[in-house]
C-alpha positions as CSV (number, residue, x, y, z in Angstrom):
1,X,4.4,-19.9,-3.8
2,X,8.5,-19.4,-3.9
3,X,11.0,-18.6,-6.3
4,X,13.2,-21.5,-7.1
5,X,15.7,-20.3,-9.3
6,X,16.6,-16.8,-11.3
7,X,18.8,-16.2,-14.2
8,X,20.4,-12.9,-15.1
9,X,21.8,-11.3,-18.5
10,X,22.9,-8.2,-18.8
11,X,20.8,-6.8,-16.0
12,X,22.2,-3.9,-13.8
13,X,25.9,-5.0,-13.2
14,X,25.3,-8.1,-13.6
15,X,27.0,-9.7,-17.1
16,X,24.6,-13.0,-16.4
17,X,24.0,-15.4,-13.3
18,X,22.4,-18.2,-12.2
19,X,20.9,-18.9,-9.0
20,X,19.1,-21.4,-6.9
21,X,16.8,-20.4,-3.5
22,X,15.7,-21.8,-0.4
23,X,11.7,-21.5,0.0
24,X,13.0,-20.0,3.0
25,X,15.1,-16.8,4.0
26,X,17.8,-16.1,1.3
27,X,20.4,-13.5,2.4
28,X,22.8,-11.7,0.0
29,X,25.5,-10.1,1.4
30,X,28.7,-7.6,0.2
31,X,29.6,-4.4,0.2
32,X,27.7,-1.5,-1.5
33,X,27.6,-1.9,-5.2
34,X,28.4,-5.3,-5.3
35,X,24.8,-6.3,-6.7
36,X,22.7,-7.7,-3.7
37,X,19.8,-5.1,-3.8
38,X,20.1,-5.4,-7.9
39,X,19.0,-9.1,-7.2
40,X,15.7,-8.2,-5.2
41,X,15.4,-5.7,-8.2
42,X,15.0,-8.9,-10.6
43,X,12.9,-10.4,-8.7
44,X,10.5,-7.1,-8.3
45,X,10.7,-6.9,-12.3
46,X,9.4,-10.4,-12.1
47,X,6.6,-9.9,-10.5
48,X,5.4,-6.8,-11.3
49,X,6.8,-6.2,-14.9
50,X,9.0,-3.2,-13.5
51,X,11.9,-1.9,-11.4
52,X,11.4,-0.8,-7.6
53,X,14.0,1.7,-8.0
54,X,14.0,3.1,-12.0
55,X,11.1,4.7,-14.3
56,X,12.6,3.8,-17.2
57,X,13.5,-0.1,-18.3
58,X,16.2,1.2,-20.5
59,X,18.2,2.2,-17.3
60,X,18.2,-1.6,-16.3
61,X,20.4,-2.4,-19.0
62,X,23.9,-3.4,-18.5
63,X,26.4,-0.1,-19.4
64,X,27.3,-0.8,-23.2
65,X,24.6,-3.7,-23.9
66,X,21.6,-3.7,-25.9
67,X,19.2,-5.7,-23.5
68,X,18.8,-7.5,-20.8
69,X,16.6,-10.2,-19.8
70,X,15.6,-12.0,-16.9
71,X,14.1,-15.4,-16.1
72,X,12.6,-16.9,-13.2
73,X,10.9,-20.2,-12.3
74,X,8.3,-20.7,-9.5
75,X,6.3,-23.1,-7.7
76,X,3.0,-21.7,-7.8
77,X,-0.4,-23.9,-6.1
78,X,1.9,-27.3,-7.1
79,X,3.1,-26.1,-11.0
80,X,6.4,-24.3,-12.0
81,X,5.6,-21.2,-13.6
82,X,8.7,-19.8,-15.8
83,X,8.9,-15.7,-16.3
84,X,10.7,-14.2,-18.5
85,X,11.1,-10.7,-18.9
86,X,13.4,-9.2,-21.8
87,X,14.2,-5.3,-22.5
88,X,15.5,-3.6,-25.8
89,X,16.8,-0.6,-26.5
90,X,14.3,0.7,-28.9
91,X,11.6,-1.6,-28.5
92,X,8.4,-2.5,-26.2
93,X,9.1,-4.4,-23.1
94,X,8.1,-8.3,-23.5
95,X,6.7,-10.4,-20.5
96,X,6.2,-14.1,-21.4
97,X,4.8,-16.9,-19.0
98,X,5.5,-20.3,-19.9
99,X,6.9,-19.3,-23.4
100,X,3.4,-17.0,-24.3
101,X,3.9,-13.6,-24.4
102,X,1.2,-11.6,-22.7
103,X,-1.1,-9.4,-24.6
104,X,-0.9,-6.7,-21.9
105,X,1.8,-6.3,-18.6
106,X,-1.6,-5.7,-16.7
107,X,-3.0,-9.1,-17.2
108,X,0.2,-10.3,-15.3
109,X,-0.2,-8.5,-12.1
110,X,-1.2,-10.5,-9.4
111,X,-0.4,-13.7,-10.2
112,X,3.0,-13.8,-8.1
113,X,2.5,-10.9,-5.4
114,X,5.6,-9.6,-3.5
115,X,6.2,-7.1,-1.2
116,X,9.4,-5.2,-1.2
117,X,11.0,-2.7,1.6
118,X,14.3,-0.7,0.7
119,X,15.7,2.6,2.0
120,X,14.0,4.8,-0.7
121,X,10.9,3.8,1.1
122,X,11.5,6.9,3.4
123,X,10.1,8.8,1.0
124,X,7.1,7.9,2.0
125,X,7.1,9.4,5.3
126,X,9.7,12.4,4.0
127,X,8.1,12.8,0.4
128,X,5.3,14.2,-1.2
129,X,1.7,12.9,-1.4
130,X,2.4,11.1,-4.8
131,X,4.8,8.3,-3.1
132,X,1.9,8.0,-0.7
133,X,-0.7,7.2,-3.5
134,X,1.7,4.9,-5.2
135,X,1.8,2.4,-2.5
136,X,-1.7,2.5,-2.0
137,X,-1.7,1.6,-5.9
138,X,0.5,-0.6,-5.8
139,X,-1.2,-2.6,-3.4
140,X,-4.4,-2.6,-4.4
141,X,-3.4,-3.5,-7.8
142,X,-2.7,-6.7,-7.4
143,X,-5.5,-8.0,-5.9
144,X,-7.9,-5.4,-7.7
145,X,-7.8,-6.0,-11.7
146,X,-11.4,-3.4,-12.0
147,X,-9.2,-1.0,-9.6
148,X,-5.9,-0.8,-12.1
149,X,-8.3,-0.1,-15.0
150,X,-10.0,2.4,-13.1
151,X,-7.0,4.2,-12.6
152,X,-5.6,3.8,-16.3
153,X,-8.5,5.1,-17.4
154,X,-8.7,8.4,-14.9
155,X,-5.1,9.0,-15.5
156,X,-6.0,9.5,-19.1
157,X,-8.7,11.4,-18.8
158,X,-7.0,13.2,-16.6
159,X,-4.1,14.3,-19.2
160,X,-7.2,14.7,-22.1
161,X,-8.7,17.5,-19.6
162,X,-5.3,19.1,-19.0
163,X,-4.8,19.4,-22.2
164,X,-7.9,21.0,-22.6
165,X,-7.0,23.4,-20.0
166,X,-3.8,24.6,-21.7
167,X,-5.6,24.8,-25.3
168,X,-8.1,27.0,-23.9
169,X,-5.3,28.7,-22.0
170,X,-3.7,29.8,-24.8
171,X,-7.0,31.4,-26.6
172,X,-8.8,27.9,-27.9
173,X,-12.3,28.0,-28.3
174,X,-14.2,25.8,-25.7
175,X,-18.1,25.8,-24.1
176,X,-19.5,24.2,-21.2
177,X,-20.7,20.9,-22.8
178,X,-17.3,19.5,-23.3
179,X,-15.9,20.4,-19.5
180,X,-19.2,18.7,-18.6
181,X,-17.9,15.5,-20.9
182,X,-14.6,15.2,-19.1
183,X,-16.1,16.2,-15.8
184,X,-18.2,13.4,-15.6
185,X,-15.7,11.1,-17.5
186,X,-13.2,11.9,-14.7
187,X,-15.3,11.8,-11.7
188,X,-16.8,8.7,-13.0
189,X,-13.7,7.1,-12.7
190,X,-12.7,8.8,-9.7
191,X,-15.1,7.8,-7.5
192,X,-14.8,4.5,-8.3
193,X,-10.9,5.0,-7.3
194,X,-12.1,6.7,-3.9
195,X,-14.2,4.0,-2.5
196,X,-11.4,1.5,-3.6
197,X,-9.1,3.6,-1.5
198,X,-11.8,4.1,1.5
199,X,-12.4,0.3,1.4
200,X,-8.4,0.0,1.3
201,X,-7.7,1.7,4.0
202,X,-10.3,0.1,6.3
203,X,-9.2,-3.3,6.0
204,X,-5.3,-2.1,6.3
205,X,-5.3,0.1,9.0
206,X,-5.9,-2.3,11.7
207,X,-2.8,-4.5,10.3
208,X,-0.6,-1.6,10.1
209,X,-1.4,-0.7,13.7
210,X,-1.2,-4.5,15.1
211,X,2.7,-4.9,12.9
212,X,3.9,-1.3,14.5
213,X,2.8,-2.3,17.6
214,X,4.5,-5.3,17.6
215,X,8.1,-4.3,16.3
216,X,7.8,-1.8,19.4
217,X,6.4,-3.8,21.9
218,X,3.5,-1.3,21.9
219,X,5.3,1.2,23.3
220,X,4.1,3.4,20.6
221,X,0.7,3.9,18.9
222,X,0.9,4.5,15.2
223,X,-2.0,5.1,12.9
224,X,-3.2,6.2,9.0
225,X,-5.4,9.1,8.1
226,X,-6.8,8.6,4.4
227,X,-7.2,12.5,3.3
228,X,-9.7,12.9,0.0
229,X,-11.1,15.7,-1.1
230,X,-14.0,13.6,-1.7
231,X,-14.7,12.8,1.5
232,X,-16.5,16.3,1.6
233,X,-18.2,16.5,-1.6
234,X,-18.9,15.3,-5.2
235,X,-16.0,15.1,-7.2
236,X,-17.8,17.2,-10.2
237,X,-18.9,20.0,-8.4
238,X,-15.4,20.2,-6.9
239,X,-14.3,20.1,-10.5
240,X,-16.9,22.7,-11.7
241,X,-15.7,25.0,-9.0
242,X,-12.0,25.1,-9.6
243,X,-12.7,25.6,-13.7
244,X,-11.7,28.8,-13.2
245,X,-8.7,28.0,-10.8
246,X,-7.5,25.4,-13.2
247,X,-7.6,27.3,-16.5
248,X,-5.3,30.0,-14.5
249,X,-3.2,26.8,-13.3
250,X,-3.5,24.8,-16.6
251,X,-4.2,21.2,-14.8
252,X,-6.4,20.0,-12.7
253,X,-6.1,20.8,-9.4
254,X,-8.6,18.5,-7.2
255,X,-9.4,14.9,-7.8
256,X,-8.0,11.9,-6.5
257,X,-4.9,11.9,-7.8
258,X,-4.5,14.3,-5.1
259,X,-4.9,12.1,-2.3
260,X,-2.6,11.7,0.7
261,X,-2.0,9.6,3.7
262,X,-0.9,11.0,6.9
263,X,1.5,8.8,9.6
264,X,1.2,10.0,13.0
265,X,2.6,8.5,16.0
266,X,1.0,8.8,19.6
267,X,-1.4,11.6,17.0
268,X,1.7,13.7,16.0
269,X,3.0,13.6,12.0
270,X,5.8,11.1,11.6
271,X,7.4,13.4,9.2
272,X,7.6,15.9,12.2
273,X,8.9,14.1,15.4
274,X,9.7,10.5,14.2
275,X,13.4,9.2,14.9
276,X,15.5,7.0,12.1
277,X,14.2,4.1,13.7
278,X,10.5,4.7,14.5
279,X,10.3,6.3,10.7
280,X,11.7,3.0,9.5
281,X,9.5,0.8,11.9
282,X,6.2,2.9,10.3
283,X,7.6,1.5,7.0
284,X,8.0,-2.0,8.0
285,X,4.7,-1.6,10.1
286,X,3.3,-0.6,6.1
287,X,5.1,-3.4,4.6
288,X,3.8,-6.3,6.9
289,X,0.5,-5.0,6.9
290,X,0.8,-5.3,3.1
291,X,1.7,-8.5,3.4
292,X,-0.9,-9.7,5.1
293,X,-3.7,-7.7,3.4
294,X,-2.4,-9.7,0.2
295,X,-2.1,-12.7,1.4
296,X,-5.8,-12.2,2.5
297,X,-7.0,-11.2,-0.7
298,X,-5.0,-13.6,-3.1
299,X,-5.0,-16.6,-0.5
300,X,-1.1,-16.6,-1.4
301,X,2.2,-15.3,0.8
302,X,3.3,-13.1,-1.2
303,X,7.1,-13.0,-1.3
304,X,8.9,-10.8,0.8
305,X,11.4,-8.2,-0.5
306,X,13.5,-6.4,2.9
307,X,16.6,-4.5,1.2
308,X,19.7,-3.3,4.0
309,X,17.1,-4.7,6.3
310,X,19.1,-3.5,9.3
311,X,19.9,-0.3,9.3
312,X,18.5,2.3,11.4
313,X,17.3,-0.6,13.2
314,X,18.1,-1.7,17.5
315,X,18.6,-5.1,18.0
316,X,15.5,-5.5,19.6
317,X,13.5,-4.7,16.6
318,X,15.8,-6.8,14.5
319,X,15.4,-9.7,16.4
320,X,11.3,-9.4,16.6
321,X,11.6,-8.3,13.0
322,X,13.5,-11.8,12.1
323,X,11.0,-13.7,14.6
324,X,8.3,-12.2,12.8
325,X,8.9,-12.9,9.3
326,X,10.2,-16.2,9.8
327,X,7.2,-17.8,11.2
328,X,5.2,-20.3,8.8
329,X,2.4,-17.6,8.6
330,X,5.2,-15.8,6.0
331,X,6.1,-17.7,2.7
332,X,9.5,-16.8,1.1
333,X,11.6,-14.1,2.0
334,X,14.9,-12.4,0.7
335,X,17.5,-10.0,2.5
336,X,20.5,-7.9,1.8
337,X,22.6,-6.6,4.6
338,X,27.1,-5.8,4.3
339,X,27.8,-8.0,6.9
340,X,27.3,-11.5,6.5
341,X,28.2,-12.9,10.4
342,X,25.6,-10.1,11.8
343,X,23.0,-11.5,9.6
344,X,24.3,-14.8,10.7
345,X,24.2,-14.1,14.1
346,X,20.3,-13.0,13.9
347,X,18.8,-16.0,12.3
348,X,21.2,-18.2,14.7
349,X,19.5,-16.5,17.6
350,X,16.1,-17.4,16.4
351,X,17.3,-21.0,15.4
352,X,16.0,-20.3,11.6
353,X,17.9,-21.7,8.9
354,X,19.9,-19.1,6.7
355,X,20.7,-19.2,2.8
356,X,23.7,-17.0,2.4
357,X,24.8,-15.6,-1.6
358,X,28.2,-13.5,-0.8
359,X,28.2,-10.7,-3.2
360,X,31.0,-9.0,-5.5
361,X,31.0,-7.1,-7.9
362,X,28.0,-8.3,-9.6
């Protein structure tokens, strides 16, 4: 699977473009702001029906334009597959593939994974727990159609028993049989979530650990601890135990959606002790290991997203970086860096061919 060509309208700062792509490594280099990560951004929307960096679609759109829209065609198991992805002010968010609009954006994930590393990612290792459970969301999702439905459905459960909570806060009338039908509703779905997450985490941690080891030479021992409040009991009678904790809280305080992940490195936190550059190796470590657990899973290479790619970075974990991700075992890969003769001078030393787009002002 690669991306052979991508048109632009009104997306970001761009006005529109047209581009054509290597199955290769594509670079795009410029200074900040001239548009090089906004092009990795298209190609995320692509893929995924959404932005890497913004909630809303709206803030996508070109300053002083109504929409935009983006279109991509790709080689997918020997047929070209053309995206297209359009957002109006005012109106719901189409995704069409080959002209025929999907019935829901979920039915699209999956079918063209990618993998995507920027410098917001160190909120993972600096943020809070809910960055955490996003990427392991995010992952899952697209080779896990039941696991996405799972999760749509506890999430709205979820906000159907909070709302409960802050109706009965404010003097509502409730008994026990209907926390009992959202309690079981929720953990119902929650488990289901949990053991999705368990089985996750089983099959990722022992990439994770190979692709940090690598980028340091295994100098370094990094690891993953999944941390559930499930692990320790059922999720009802956790949820029939904090009733009374909640209603004083209005939401609900234990479940999944609390989950976390913890990043520890020779077994101290990440977060704690980590440099710049062994923070932003555990991210890559995360990324590659998500490559590969994807690959696995769909039997594709999922394209691969690395945004400022160099920064933070040594040269030795540039190079084995660039080594890495350039062998045949990865698919189609796109970079953004401000100087075009370092990025040059990387793939030169690997003797890997380079695509170059300069970058300016959109």
């Amino acid at each position: 699977m690669f991306l052979k060509s991508l048109t632009l309208f009104n997306f970001k700062n761009y006005g529109e473009a047209e581009l054509t792509f290597a199955e290769g490594v594509n670079a795009f280099t410029g200074n900040n702001g001239s548009g090089k990560t906004n092009i990795l951004d298209a190609i995320h929307y692509l893929c995924l029906c959404k932005s890497y960096f913004n909630s809303s679609d709206t803030h996508s759109i070109r300053h002083g334009e109504a929409f935009f829209s983006l279109k991509g065609v790709f080689e997918l198991n020997e047929k070209e597959e053309e995206i297209l992805v359009v957002v109006k002010n005012g109106q719901k968010k189409t995704i069409k593939r080959n002209q025929k609009e999907y019935p829901r954006l979920g039915d699209h994930i999956g079918l063209l994974p990618v993998v995507m590393e920027a410098p917001v990612d160190q909120e993972l290792i600096i943020g809070g727990s809910e960055e955490r459970r996003k990427l392991m969301d995010s992952i899952i999702c697209q080779y896990d159609h039941g696991y996405l439905d799972d999760l749509i459905a506890y999430n709205r459960v979820l906000q159907q028993r909070n709302a409960l909570l802050k109706q009965t806060a404010r003097g509502a009338h409730t008994d026990a049989s209907m926390w009992q039908v959202w309690d079981e509703q929720l953990a119902g779905y929650g488990h289901k979530v949990h053991e999705a997450r368990k089985e996750f985490i089983k099959n990722f941690l022992p990439l994770f650990t190979d692709s940090y080891a690598y980028l340091t030479q295994e100098k370094e021992f990094a690891n993953i601890q999944y941390v559930s409040s499930l692990e320790k009991e059922h999720m009802e009678n956790l949820l029939s135990k904090s009733l009374q904790k909640d209603l004083a809280l209005q939401y609900t305080s234990t479940g999944i959606h609390k989950d976390d992940l913890q990043f520890t490195l020779n077994d101290h936190p990440v977060k704690r002790i980590g440099s710049q550059g062994q923070q932003k190796s555990v991210i890559l470590a995360l990324k590659l290991a998500q490559f590969h657990i994807i690959k696995a899973t769909c039997g594709l290479k999922p394209i691969l997203l690395l945004d400022d790619i160099f920064d933070k970075l040594d040269i030795q974990r540039i190079t084995r970086l660039m080594e890495l991700v350039s062998k045949e075992t990865f698919g189609q890969l796109f970079i953004t860096d401000t100087q075009e003769e370092h990025v040059k001078s990387v793939f030169e030393t690997i003797g890997f061919p380079l695509t170059v787009f300069p970058c300016s002002r959109g």
